[in-house]
N, CA, C and O atoms as CSV, one atom per row, in Angstrom:
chain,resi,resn,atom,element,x,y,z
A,1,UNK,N,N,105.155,62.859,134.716
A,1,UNK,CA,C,106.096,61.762,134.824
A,1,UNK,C,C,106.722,61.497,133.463
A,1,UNK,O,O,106.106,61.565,132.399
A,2,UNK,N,N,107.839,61.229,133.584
A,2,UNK,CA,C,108.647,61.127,132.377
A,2,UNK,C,C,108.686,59.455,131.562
A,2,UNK,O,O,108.758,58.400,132.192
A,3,UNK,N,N,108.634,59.547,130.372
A,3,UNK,CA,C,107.446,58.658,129.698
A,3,UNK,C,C,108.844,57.141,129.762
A,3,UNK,O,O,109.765,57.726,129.192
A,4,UNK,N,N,109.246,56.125,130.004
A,4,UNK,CA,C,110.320,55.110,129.842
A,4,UNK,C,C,110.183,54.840,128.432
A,4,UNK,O,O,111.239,54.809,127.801
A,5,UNK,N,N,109.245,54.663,127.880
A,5,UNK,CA,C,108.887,53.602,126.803
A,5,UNK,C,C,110.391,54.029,126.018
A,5,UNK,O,O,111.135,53.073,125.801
A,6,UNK,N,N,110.829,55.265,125.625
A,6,UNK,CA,C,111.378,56.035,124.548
A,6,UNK,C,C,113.218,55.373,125.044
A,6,UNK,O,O,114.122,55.173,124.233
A,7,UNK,N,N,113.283,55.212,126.220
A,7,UNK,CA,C,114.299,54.903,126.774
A,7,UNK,C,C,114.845,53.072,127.136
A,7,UNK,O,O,115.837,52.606,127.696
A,8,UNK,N,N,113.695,52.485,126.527
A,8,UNK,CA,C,113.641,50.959,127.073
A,8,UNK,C,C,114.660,49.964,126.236
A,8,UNK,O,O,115.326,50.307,125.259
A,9,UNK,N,N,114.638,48.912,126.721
A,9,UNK,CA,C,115.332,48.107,125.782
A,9,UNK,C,C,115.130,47.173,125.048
A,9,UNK,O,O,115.815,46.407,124.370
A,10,UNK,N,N,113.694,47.385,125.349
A,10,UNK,CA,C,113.000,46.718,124.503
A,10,UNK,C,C,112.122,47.636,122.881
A,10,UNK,O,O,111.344,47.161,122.054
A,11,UNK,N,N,112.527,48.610,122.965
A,11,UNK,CA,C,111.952,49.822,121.792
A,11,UNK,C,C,112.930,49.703,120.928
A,11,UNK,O,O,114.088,50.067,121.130
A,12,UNK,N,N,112.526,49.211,119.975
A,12,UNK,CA,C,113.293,49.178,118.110
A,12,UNK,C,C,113.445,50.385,117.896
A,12,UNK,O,O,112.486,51.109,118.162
A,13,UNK,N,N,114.966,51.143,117.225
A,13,UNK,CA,C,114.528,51.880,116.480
A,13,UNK,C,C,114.434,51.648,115.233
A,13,UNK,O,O,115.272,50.987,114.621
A,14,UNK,N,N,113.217,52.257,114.614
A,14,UNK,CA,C,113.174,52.215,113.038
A,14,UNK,C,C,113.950,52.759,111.612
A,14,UNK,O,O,114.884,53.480,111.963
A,15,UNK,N,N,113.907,52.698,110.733
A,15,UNK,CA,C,114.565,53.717,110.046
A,15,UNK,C,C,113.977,55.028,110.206
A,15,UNK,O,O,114.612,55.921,110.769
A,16,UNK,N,N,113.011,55.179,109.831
A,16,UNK,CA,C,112.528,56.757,110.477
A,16,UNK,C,C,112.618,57.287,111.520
A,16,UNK,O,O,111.868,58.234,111.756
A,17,UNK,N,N,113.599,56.837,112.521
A,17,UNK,CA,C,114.049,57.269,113.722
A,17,UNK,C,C,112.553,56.872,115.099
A,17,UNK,O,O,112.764,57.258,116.249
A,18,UNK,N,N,111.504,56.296,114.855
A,18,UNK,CA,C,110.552,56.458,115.855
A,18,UNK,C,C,110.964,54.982,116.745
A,18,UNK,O,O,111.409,54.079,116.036
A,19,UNK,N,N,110.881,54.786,117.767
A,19,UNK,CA,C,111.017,53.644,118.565
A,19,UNK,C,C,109.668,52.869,118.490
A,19,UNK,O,O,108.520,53.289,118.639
A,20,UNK,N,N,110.066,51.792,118.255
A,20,UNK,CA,C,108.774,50.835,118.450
A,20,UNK,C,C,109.289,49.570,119.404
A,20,UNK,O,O,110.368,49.007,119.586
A,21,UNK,N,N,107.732,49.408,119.989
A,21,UNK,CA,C,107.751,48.746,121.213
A,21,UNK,C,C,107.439,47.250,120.929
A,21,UNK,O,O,106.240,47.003,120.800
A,22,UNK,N,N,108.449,46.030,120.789
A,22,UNK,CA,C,108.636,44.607,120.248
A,22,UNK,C,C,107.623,43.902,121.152
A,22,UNK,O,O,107.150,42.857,120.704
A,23,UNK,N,N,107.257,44.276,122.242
A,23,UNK,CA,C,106.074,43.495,123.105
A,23,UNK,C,C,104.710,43.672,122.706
A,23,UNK,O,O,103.956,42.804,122.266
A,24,UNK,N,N,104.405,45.208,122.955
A,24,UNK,CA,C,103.372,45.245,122.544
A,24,UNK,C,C,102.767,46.293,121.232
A,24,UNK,O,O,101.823,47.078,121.321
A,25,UNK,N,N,103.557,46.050,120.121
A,25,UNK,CA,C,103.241,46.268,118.613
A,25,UNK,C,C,103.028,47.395,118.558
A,25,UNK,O,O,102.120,47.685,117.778
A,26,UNK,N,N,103.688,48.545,119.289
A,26,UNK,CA,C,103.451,50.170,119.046
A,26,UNK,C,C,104.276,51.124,119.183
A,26,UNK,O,O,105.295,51.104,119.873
A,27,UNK,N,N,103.866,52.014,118.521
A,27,UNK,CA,C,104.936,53.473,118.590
A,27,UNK,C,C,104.641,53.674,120.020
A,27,UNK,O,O,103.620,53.581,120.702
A,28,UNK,N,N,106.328,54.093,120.333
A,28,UNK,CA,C,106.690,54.897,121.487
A,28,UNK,C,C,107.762,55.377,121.982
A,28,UNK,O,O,108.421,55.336,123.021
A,29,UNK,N,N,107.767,56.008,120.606
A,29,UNK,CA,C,108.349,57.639,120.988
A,29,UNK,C,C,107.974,58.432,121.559
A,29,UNK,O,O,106.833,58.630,121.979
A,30,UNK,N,N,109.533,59.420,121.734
A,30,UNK,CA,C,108.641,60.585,122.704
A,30,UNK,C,C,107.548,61.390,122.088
A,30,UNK,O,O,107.532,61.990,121.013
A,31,UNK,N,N,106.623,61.263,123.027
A,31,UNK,CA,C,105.294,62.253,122.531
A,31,UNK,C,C,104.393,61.370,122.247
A,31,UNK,O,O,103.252,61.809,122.108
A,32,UNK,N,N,104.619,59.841,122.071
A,32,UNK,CA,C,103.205,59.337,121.346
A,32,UNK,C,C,102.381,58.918,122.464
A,32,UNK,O,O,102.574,58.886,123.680
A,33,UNK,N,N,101.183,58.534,121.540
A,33,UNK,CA,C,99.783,58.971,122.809
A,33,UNK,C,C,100.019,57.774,123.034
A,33,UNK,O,O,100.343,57.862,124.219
A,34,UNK,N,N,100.133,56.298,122.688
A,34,UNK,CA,C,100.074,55.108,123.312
A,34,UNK,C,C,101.218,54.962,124.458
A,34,UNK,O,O,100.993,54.318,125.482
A,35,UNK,N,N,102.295,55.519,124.246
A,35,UNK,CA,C,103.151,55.301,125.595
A,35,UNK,C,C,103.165,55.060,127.047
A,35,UNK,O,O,102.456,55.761,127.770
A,36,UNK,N,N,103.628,54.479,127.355
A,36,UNK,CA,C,102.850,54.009,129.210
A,36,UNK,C,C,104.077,55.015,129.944
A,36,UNK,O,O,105.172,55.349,129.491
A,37,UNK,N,N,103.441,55.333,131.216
A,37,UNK,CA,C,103.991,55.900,131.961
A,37,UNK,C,C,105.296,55.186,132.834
A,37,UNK,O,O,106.433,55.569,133.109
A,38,UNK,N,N,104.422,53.810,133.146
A,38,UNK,CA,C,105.245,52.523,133.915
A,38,UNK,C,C,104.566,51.528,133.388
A,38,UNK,O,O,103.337,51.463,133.408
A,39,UNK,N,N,105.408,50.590,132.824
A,39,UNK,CA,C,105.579,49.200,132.264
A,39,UNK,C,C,106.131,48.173,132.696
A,39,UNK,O,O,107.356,48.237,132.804
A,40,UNK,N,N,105.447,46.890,133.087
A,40,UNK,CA,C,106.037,46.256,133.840
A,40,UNK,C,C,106.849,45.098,132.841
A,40,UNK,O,O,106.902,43.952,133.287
A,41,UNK,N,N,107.332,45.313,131.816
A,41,UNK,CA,C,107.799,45.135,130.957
A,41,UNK,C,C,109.352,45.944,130.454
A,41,UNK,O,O,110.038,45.703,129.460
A,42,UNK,N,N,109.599,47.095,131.690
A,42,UNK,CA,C,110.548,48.029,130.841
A,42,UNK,C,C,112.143,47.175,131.564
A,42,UNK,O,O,112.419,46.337,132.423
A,43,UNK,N,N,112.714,47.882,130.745
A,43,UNK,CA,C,114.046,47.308,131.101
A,43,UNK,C,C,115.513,47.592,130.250
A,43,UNK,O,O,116.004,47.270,129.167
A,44,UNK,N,N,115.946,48.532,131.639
A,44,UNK,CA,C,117.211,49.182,130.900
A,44,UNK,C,C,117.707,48.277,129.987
A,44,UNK,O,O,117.460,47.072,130.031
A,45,UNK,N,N,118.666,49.024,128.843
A,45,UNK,CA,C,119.582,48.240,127.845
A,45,UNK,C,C,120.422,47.556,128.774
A,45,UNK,O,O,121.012,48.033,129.743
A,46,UNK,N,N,120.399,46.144,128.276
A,46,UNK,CA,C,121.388,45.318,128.805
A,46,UNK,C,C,122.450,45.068,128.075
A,46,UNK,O,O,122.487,44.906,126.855
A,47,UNK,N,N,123.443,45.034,128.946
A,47,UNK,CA,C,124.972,44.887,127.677
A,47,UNK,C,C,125.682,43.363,127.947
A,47,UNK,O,O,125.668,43.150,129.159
A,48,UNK,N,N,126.120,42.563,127.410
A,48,UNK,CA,C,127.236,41.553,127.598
A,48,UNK,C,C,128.598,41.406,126.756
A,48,UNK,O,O,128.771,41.050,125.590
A,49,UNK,N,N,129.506,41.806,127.757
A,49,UNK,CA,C,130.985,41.510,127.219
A,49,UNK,C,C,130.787,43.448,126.553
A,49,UNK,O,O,131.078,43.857,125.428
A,50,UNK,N,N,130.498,43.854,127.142
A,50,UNK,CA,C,130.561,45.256,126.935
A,50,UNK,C,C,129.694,45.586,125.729
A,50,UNK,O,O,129.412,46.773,125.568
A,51,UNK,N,N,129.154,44.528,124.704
A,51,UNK,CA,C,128.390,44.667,123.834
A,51,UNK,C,C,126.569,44.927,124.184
A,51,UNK,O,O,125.883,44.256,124.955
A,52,UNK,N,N,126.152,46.045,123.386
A,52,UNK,CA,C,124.754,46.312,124.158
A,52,UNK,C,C,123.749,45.136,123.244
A,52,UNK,O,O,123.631,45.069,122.021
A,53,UNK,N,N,123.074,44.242,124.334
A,53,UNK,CA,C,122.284,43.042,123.686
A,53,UNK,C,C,121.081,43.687,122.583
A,53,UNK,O,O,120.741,44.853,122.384
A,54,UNK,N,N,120.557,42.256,121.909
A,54,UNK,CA,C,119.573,43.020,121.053
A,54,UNK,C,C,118.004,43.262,121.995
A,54,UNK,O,O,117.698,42.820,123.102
A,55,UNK,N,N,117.330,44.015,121.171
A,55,UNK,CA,C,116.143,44.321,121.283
A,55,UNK,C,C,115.045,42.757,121.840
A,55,UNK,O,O,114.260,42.715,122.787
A,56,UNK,N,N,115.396,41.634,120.832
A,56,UNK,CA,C,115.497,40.817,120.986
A,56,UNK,C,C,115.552,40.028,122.113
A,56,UNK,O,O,114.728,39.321,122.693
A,57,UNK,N,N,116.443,40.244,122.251
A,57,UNK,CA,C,117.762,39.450,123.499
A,57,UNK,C,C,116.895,40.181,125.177
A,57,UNK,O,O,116.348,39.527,126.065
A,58,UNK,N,N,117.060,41.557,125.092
A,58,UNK,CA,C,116.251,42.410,125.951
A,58,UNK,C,C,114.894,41.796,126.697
A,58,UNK,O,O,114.676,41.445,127.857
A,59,UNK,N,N,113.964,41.837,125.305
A,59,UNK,CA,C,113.023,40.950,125.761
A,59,UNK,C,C,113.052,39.391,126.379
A,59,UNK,O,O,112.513,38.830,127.333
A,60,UNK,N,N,113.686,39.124,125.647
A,60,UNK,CA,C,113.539,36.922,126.192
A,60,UNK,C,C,114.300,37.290,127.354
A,60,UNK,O,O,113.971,36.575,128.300
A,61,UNK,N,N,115.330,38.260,127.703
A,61,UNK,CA,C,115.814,38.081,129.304
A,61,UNK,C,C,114.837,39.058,129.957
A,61,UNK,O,O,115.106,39.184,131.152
A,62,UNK,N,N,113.890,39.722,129.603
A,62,UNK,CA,C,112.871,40.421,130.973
A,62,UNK,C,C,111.878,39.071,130.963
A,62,UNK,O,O,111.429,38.546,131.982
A,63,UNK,N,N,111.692,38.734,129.927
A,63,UNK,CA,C,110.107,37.860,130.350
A,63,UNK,C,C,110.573,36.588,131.261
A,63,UNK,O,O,109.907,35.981,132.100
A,64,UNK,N,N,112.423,36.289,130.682
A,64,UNK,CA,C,113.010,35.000,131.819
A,64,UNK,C,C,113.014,35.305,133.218
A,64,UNK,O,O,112.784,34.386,134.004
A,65,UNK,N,N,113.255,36.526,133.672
A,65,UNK,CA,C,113.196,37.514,134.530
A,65,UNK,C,C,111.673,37.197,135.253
A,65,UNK,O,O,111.490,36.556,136.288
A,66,UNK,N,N,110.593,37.873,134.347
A,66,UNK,CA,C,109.013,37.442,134.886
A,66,UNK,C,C,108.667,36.146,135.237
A,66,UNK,O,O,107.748,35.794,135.977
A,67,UNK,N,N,109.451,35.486,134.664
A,67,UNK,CA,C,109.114,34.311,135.038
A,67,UNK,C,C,109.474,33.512,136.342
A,67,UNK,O,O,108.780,32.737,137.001
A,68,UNK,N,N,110.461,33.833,136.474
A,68,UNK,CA,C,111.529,33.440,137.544
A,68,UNK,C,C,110.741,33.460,138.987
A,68,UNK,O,O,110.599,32.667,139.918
A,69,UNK,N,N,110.181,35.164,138.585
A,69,UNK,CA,C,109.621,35.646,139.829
A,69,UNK,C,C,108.120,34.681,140.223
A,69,UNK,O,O,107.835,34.315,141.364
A,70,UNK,N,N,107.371,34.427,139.097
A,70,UNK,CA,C,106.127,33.604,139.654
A,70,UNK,C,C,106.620,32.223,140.014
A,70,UNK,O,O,105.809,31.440,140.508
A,71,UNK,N,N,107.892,31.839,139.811
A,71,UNK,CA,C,107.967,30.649,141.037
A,71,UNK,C,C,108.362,30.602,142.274
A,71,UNK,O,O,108.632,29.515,142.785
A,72,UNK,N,N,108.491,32.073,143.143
A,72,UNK,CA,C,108.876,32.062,143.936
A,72,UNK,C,C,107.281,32.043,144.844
A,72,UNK,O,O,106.112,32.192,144.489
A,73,UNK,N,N,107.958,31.779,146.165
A,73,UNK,CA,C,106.735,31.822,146.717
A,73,UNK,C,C,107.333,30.647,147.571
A,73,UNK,O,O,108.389,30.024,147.466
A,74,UNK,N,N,105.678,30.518,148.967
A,74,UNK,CA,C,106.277,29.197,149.856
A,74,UNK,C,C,106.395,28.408,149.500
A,74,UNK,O,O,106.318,28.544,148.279
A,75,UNK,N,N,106.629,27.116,149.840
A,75,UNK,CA,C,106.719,25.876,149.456
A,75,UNK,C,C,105.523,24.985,149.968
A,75,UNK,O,O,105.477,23.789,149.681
């Protein structure tokens, strides 16, 4: 299975070109051993006004996202 982490929008890149992962504090680039297969955390680059959001930005709208979802439910 082909690894997301390397592709997410939530992965910094560094100056040394390796992606690091702003959630949970690790390399994940392609090839590295910590990389998850599926993350329930991943989430294509998001763009607004055609501009691609930050790394940043990425995150606070997936976790607004997670959140959203645990209030659903019956009433």
């Amino acid at each position: 299975m082909e690894i997301l982490c390397s592709r997410c929008g939530i992965a910094e890149i560094q100056r040394d070109g390796k992606r690091w992962c702003l959630k949970y504090q690790l390399d994940v680039s392609d090839g590295a051993k910590e990389a998850k297969a599926d993350c329930y955390y991943f989430i294509e680059p998001q763009f607004e006004d055609g501009e691609p959001m930050t790394v940043r930005e990425n995150l606070m709208f997936k976790e607004c996202e997670l959140a959203s979802r645990k209030m659903r439910g019956p009433v």
